[in-house]
Every structure is written in structure tokens, then in C-alpha cells.
PQR file with spaces between the fields and no chain letter, atoms N, CA, C, O and H, PARSE charges and radii, in Angstrom:
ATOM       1  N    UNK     1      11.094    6.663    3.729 -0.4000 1.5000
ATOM       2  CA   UNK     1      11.121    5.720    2.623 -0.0000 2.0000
ATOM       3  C    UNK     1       9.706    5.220    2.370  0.5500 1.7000
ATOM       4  O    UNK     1       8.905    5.446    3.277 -0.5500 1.4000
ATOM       5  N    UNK     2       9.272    4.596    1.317 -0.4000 1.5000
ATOM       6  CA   UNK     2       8.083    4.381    0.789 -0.0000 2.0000
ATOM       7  C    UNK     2       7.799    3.210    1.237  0.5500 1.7000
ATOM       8  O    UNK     2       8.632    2.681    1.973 -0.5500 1.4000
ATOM       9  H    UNK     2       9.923    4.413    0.580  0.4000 1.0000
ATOM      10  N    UNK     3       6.574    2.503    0.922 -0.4000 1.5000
ATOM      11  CA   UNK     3       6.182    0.923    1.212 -0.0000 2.0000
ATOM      12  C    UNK     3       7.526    0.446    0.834  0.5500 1.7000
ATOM      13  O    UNK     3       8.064   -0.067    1.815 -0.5500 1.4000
ATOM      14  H    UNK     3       5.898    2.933    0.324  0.4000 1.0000
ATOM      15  N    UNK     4       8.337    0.421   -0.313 -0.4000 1.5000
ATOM      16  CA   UNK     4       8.900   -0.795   -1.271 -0.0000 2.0000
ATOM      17  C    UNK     4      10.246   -0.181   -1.571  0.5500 1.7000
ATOM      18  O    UNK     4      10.822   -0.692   -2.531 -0.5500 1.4000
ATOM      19  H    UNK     4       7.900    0.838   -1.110  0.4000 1.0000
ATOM      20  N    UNK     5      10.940    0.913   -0.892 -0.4000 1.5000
ATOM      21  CA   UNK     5      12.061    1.677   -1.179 -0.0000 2.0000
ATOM      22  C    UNK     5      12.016    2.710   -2.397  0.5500 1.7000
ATOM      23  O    UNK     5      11.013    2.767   -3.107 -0.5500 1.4000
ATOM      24  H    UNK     5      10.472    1.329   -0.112  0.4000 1.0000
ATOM      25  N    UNK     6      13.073    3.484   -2.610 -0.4000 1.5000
ATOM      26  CA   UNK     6      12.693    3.985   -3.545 -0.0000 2.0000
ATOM      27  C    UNK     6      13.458    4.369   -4.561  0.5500 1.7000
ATOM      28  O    UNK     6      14.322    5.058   -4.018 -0.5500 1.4000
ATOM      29  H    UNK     6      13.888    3.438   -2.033  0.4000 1.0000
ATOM      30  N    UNK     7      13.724    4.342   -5.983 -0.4000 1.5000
ATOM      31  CA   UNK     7      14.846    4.845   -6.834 -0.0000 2.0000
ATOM      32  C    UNK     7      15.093    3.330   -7.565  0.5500 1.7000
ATOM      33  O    UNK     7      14.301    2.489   -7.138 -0.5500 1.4000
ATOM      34  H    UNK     7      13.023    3.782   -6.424  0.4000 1.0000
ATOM      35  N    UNK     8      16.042    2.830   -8.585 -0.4000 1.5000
ATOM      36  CA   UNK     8      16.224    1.925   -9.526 -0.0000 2.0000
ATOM      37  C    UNK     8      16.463    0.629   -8.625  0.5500 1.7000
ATOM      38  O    UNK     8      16.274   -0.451   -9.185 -0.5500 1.4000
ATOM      39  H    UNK     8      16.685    3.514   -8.932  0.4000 1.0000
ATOM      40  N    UNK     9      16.869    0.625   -7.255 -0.4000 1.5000
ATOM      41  CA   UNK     9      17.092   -0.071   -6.631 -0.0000 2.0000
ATOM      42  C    UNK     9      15.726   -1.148   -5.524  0.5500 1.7000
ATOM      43  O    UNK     9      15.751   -2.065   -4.702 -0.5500 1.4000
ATOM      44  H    UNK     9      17.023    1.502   -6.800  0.4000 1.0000
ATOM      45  N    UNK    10      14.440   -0.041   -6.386 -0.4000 1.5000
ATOM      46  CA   UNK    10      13.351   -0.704   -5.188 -0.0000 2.0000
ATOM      47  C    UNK    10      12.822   -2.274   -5.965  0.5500 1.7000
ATOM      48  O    UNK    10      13.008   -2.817   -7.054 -0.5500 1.4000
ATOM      49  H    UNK    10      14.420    0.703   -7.053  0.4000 1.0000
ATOM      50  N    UNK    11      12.218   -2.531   -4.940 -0.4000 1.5000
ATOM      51  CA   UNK    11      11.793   -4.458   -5.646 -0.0000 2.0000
ATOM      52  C    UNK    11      10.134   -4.456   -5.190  0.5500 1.7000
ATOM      53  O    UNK    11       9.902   -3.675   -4.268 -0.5500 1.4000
ATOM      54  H    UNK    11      12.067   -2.090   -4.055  0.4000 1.0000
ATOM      55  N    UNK    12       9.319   -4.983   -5.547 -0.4000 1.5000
ATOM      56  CA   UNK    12       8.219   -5.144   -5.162 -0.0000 2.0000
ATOM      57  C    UNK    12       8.185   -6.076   -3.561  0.5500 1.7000
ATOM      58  O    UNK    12       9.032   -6.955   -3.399 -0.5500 1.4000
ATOM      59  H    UNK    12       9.507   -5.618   -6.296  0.4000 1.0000
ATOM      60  N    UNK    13       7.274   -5.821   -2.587 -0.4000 1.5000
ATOM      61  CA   UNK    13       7.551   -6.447   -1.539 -0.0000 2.0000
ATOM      62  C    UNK    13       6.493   -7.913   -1.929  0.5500 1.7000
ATOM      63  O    UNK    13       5.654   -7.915   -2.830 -0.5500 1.4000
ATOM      64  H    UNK    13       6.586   -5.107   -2.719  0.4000 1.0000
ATOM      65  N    UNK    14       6.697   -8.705   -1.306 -0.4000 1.5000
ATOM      66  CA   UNK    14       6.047   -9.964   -1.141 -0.0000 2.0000
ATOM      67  C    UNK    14       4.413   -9.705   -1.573  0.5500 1.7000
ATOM      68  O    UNK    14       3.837   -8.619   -1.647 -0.5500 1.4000
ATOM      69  H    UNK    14       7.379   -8.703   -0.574  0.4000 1.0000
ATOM      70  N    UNK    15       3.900  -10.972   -1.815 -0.4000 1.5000
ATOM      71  CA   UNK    15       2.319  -10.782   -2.118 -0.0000 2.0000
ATOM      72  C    UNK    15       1.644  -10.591   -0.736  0.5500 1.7000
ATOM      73  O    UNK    15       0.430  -10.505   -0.551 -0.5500 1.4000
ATOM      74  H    UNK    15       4.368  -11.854   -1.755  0.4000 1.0000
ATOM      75  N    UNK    16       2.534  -10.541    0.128 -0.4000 1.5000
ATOM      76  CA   UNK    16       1.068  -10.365    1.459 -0.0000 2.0000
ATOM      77  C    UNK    16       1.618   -9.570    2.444  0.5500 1.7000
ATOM      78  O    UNK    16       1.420   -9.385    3.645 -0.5500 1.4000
ATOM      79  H    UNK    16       3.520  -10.611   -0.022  0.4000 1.0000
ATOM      80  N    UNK    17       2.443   -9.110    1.506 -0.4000 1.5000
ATOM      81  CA   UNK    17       3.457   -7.359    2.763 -0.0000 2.0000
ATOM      82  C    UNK    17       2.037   -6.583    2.694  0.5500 1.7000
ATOM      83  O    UNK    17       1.331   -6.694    1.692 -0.5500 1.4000
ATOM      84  H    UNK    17       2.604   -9.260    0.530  0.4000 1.0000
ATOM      85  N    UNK    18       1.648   -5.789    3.806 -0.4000 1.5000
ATOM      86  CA   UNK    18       0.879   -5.051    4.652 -0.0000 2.0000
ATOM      87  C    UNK    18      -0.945   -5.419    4.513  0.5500 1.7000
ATOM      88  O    UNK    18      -1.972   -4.748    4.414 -0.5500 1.4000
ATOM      89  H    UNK    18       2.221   -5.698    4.620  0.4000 1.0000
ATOM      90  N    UNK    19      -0.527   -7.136    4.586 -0.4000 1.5000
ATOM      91  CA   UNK    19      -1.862   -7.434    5.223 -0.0000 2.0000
ATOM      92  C    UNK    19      -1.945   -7.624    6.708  0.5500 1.7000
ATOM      93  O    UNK    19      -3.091   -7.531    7.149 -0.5500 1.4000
ATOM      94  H    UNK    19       0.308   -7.682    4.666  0.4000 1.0000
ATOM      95  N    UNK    20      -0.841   -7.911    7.728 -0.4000 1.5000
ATOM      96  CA   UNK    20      -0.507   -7.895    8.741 -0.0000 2.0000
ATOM      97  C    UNK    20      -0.014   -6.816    9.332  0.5500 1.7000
ATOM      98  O    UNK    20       1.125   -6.435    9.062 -0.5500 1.4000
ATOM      99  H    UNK    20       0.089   -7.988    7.370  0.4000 1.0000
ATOM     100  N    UNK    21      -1.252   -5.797   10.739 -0.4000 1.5000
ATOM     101  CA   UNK    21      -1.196   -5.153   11.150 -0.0000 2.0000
ATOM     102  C    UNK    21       0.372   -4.873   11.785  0.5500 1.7000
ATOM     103  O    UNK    21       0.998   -5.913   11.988 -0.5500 1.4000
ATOM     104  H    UNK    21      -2.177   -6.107   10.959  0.4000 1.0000
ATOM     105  N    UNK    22       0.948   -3.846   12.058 -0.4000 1.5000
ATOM     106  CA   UNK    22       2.538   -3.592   12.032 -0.0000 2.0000
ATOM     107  C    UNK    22       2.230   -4.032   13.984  0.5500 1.7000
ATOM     108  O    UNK    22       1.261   -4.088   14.742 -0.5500 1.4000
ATOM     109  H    UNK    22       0.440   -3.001   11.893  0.4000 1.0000
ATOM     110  N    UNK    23       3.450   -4.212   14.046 -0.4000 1.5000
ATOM     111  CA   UNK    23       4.044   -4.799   15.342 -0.0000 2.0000
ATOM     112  C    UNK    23       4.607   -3.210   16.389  0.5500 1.7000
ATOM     113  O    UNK    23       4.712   -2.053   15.982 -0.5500 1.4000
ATOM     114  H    UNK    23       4.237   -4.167   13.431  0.4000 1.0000
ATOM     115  N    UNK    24       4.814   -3.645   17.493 -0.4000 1.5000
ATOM     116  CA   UNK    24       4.983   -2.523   18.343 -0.0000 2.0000
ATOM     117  C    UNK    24       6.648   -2.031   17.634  0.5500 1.7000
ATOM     118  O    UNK    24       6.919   -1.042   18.315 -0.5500 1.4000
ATOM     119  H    UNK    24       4.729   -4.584   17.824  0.4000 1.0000
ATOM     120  N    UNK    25       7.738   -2.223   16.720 -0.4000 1.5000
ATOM     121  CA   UNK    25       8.508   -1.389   16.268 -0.0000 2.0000
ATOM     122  C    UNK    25       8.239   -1.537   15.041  0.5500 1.7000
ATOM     123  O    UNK    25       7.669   -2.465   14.466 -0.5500 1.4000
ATOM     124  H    UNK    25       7.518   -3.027   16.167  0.4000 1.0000
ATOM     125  N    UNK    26       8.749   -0.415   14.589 -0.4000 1.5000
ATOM     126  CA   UNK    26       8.702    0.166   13.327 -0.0000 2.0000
ATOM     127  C    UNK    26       8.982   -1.233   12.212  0.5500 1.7000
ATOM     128  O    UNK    26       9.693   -2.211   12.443 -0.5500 1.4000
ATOM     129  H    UNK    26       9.212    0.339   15.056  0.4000 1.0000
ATOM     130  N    UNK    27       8.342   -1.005   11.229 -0.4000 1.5000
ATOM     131  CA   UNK    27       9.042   -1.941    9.976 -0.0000 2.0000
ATOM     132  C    UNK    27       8.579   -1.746    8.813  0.5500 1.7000
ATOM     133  O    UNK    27       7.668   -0.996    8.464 -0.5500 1.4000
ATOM     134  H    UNK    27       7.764   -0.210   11.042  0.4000 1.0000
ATOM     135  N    UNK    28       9.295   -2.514    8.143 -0.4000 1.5000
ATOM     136  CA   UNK    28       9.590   -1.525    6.527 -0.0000 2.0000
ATOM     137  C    UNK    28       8.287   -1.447    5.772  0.5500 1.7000
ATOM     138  O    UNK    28       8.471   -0.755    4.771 -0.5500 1.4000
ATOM     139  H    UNK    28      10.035   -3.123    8.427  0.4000 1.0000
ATOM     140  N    UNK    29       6.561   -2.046    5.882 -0.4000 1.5000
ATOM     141  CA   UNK    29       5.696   -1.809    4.824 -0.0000 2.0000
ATOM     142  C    UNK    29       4.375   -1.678    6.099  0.5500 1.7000
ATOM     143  O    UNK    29       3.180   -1.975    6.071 -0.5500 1.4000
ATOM     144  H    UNK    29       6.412   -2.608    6.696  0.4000 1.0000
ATOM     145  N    UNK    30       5.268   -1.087    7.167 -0.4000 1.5000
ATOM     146  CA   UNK    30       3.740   -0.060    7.692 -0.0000 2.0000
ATOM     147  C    UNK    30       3.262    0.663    7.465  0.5500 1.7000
ATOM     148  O    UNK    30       2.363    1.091    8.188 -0.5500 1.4000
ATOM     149  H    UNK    30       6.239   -0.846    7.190  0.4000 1.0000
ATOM     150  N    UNK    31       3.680    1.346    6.039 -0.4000 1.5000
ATOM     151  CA   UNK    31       2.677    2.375    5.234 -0.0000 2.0000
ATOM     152  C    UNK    31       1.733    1.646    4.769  0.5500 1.7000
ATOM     153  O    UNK    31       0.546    1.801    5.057 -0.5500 1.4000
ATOM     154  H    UNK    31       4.410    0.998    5.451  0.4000 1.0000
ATOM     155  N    UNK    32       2.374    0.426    3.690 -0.4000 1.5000
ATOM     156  CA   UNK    32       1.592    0.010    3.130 -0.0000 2.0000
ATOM     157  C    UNK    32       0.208   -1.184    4.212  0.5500 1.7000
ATOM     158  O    UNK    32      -0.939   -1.419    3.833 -0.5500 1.4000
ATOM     159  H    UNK    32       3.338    0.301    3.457  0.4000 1.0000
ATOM     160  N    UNK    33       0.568   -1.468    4.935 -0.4000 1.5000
ATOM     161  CA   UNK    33      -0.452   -1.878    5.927 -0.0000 2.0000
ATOM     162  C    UNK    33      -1.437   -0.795    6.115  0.5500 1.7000
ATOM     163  O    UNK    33      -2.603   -1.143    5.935 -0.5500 1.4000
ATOM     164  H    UNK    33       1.500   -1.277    5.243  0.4000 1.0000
ATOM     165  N    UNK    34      -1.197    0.686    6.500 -0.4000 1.5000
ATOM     166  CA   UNK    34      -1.841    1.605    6.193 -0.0000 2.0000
ATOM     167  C    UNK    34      -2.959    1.858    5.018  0.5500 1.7000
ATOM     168  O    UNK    34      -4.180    1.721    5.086 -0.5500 1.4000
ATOM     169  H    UNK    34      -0.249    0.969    6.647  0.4000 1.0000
ATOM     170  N    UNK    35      -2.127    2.278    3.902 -0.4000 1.5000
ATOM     171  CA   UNK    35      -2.782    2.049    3.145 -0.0000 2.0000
ATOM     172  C    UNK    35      -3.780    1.322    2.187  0.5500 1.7000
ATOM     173  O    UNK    35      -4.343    1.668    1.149 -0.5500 1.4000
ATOM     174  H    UNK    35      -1.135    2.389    3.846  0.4000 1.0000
ATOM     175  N    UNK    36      -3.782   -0.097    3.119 -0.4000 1.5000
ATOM     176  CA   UNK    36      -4.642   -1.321    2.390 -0.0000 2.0000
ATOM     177  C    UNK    36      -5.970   -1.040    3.735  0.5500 1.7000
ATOM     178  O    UNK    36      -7.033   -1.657    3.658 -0.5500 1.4000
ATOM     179  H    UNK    36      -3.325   -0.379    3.963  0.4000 1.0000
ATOM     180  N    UNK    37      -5.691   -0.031    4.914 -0.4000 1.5000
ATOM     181  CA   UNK    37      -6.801    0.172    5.596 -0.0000 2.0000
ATOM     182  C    UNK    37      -7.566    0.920    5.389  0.5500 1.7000
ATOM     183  O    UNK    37      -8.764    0.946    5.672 -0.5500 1.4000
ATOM     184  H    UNK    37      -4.828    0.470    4.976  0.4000 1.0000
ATOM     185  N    UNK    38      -6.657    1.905    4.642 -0.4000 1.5000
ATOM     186  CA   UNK    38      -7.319    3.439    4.174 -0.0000 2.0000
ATOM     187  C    UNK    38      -8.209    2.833    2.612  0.5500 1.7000
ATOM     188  O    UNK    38      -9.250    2.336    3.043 -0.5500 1.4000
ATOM     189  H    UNK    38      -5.684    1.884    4.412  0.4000 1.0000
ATOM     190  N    UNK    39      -8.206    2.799    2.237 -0.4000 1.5000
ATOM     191  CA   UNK    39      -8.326    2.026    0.409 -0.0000 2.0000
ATOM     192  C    UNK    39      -9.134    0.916    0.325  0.5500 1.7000
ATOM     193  O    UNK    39      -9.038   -0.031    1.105 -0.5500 1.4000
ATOM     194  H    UNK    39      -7.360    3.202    1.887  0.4000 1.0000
ATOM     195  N    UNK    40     -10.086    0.993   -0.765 -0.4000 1.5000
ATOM     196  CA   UNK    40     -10.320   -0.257   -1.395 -0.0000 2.0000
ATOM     197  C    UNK    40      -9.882   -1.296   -1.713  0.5500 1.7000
ATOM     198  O    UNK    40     -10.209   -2.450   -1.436 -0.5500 1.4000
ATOM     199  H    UNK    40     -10.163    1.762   -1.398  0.4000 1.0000
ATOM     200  N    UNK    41      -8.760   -0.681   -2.590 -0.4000 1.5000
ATOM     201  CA   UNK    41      -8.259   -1.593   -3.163 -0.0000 2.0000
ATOM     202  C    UNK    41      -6.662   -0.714   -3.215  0.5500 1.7000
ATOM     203  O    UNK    41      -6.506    0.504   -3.120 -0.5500 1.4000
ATOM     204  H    UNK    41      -8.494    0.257   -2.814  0.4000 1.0000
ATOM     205  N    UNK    42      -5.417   -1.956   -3.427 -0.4000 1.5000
ATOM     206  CA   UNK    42      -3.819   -1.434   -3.221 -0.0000 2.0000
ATOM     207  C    UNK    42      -3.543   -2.208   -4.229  0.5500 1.7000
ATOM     208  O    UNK    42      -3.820   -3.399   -4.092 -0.5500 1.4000
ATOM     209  H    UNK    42      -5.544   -2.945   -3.504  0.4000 1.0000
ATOM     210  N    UNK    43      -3.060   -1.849   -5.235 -0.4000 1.5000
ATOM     211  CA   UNK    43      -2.008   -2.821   -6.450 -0.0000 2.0000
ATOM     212  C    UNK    43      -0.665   -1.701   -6.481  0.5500 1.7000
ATOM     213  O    UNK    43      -0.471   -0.485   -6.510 -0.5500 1.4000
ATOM     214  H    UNK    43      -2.835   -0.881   -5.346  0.4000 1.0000
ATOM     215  N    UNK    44       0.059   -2.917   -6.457 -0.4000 1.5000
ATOM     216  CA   UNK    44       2.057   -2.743   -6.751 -0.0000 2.0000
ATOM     217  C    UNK    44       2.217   -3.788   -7.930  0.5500 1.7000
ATOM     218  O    UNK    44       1.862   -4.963   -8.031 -0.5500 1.4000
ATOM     219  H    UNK    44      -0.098   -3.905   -6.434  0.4000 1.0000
ATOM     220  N    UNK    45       2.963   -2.821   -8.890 -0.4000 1.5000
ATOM     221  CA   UNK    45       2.957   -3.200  -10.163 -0.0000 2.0000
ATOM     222  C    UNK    45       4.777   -2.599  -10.541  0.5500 1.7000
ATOM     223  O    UNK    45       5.121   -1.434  -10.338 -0.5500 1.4000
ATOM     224  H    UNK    45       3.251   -1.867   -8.808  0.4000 1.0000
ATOM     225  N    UNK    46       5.646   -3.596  -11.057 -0.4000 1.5000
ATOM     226  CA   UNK    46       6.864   -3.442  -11.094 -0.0000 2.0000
ATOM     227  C    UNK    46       6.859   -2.522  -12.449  0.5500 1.7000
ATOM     228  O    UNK    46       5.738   -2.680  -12.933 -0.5500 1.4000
ATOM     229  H    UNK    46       5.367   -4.542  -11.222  0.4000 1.0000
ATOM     230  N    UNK    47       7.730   -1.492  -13.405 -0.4000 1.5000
ATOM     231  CA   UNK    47       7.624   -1.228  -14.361 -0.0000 2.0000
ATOM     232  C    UNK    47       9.012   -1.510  -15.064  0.5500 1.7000
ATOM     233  O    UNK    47      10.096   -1.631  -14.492 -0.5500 1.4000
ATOM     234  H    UNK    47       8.641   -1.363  -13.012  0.4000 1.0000
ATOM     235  N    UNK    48       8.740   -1.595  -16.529 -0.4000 1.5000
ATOM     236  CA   UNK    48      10.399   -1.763  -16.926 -0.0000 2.0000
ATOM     237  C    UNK    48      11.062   -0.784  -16.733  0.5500 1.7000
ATOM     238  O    UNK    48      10.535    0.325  -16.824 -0.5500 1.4000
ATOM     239  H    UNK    48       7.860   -1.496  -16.994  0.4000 1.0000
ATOM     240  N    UNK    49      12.258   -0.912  -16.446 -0.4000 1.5000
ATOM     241  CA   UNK    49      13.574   -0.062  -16.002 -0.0000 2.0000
ATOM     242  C    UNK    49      13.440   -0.227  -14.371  0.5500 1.7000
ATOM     243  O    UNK    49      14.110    0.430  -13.575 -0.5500 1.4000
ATOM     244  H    UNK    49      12.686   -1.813  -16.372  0.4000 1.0000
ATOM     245  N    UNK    50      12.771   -0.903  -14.122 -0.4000 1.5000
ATOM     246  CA   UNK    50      13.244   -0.763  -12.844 -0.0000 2.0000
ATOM     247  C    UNK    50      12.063    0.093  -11.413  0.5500 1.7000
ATOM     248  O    UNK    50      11.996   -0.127  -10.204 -0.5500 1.4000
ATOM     249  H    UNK    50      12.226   -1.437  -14.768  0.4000 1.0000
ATOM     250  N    UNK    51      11.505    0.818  -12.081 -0.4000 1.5000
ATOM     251  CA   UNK    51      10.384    1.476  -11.466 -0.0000 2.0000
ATOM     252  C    UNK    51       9.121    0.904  -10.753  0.5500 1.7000
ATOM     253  O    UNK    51       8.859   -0.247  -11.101 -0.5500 1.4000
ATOM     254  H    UNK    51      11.559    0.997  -13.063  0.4000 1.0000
ATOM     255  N    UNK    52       8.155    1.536   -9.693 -0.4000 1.5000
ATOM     256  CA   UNK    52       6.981    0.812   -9.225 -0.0000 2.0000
ATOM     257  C    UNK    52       5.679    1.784   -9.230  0.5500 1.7000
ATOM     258  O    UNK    52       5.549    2.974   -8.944 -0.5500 1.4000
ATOM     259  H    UNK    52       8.367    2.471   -9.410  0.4000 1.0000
ATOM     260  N    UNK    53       4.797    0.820   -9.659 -0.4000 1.5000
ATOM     261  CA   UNK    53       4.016    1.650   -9.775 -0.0000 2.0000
ATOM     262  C    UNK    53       2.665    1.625   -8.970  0.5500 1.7000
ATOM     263  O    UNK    53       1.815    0.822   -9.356 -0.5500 1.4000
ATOM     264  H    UNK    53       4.903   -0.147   -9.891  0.4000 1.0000
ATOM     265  N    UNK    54       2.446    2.252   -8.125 -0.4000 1.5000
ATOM     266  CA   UNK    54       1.047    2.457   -6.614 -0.0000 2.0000
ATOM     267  C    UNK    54      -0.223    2.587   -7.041  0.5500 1.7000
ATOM     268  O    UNK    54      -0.515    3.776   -7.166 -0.5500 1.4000
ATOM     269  H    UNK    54       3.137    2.904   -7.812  0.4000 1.0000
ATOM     270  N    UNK    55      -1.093    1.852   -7.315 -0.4000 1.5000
ATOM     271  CA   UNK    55      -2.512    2.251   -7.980 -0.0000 2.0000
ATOM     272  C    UNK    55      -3.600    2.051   -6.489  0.5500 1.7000
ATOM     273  O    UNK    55      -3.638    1.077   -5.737 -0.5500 1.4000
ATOM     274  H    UNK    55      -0.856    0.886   -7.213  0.4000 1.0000
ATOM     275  N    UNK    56      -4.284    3.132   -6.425 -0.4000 1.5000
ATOM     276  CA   UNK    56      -4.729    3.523   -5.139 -0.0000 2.0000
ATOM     277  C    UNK    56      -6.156    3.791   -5.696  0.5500 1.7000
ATOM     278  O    UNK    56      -6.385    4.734   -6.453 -0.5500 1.4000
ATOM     279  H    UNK    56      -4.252    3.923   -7.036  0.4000 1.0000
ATOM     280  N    UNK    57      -7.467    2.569   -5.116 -0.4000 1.5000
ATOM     281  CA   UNK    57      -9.156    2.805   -5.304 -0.0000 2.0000
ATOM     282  C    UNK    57      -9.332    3.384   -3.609  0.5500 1.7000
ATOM     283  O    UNK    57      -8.916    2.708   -2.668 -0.5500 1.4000
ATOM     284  H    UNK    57      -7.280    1.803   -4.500  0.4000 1.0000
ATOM     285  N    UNK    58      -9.908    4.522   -3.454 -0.4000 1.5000
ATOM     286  CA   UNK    58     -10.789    4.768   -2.343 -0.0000 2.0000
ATOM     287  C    UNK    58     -12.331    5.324   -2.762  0.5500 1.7000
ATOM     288  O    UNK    58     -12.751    5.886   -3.773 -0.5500 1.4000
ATOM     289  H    UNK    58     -10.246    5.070   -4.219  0.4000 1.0000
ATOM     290  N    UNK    59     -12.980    4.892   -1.481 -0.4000 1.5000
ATOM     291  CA   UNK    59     -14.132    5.374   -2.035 -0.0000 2.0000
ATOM     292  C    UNK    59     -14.577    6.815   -1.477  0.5500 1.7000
ATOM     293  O    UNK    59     -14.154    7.460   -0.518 -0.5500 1.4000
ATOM     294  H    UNK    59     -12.638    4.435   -0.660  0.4000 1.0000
ATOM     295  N    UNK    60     -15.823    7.155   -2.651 -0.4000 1.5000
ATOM     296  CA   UNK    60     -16.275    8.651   -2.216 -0.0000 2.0000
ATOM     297  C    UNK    60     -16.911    8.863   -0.723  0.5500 1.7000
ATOM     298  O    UNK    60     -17.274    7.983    0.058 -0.5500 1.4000
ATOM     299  H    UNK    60     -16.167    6.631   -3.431  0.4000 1.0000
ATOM     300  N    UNK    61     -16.933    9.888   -0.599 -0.4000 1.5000
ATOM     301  CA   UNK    61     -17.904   10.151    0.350 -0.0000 2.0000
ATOM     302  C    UNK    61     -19.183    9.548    0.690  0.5500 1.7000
ATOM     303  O    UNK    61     -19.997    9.468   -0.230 -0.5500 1.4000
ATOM     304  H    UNK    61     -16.638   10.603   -1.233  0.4000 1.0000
ATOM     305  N    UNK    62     -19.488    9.146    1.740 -0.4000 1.5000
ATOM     306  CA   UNK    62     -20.670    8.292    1.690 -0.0000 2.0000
ATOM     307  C    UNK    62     -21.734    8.914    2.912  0.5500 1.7000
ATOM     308  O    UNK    62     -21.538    9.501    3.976 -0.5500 1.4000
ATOM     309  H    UNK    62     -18.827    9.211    2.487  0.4000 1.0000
ATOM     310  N    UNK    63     -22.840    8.503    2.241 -0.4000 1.5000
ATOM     311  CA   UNK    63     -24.123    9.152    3.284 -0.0000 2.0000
ATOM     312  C    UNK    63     -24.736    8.379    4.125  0.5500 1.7000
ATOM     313  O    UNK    63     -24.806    7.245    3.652 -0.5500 1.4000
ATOM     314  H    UNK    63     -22.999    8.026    1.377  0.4000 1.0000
ATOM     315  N    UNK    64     -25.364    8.485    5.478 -0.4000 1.5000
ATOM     316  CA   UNK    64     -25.774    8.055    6.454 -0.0000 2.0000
ATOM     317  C    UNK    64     -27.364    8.304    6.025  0.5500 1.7000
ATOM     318  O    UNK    64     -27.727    9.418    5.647 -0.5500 1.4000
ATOM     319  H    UNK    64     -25.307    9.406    5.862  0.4000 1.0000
ATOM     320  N    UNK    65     -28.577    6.821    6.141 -0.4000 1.5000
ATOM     321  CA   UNK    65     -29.410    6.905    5.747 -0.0000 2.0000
ATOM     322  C    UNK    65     -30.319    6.843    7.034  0.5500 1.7000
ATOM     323  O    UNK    65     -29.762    5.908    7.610 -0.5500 1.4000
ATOM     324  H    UNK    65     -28.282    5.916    6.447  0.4000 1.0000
ATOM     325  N    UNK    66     -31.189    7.164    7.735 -0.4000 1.5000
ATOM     326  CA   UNK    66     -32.380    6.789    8.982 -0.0000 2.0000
ATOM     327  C    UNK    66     -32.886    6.001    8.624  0.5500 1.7000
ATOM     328  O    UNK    66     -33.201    6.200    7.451 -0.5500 1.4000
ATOM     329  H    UNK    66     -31.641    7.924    7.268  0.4000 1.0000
ATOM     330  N    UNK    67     -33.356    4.634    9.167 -0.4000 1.5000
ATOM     331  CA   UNK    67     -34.155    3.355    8.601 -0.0000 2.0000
ATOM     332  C    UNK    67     -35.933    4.390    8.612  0.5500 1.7000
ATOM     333  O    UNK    67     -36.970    3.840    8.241 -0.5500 1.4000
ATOM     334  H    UNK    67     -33.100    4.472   10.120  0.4000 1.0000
């Protein structure tokens, strides 16, 4: 299952579901805890009918400079 469930039945999770690293069992938005580590930036955005929508910033590749 996804961060937020999935199909006409999913709901947006709380404003501060997977800012808190997941606990020793499983629970329902340890992806999304994941993914706010992996990422810039994480927006969850409800759509009409019922739908959600995942907008995902990571950044490029980055270079290592010698002072």
C-alpha cells in the first residue's frame, strides 16, 4: 500500500505524517518518512473525485569540490 492508501477510498494523511522517523514495527506512512529523506521537497495534494496526488523535488547529481 502507498503512503496514504490507495483507490477512491484514500484520504490525505495528517500535516506531519512522515516527519517522524518510523518506530521498530511497521506503520502505515514509512514510505512516506522515506521519502521526505530521499527528496527535497514532498507535497500531497487531494484531487477532485477523490484521488491524490505525489509531487516529488530531488536534486541532481552533485559534485565534490577540493578546497
Amino acid at each position: 500500500m502507498g503512503p496514504a492508501g490507495t483507490g477512491p477510498q484514500a484520504a490525505l494523511p495528517g500535516p506531519y505524517a512522515g516527519f517522524v522517523p518510523p518506530g521498530p514495527e511497521a506503520g502505515q506512512h514509512d514510505g512516506l518518512w522515506l521519502l521526505r529523506s530521499l527528496c527535497e521537497a514532498v507535497e500531497l495534494r487531494g484531487e477532485d473525485g477523490g484521488g491524490l496526488r505525489l509531487r516529488l523535488r530531488c536534486a541532481g547529481p552533485r559534485t565534490f569540490q577540493w578546497p
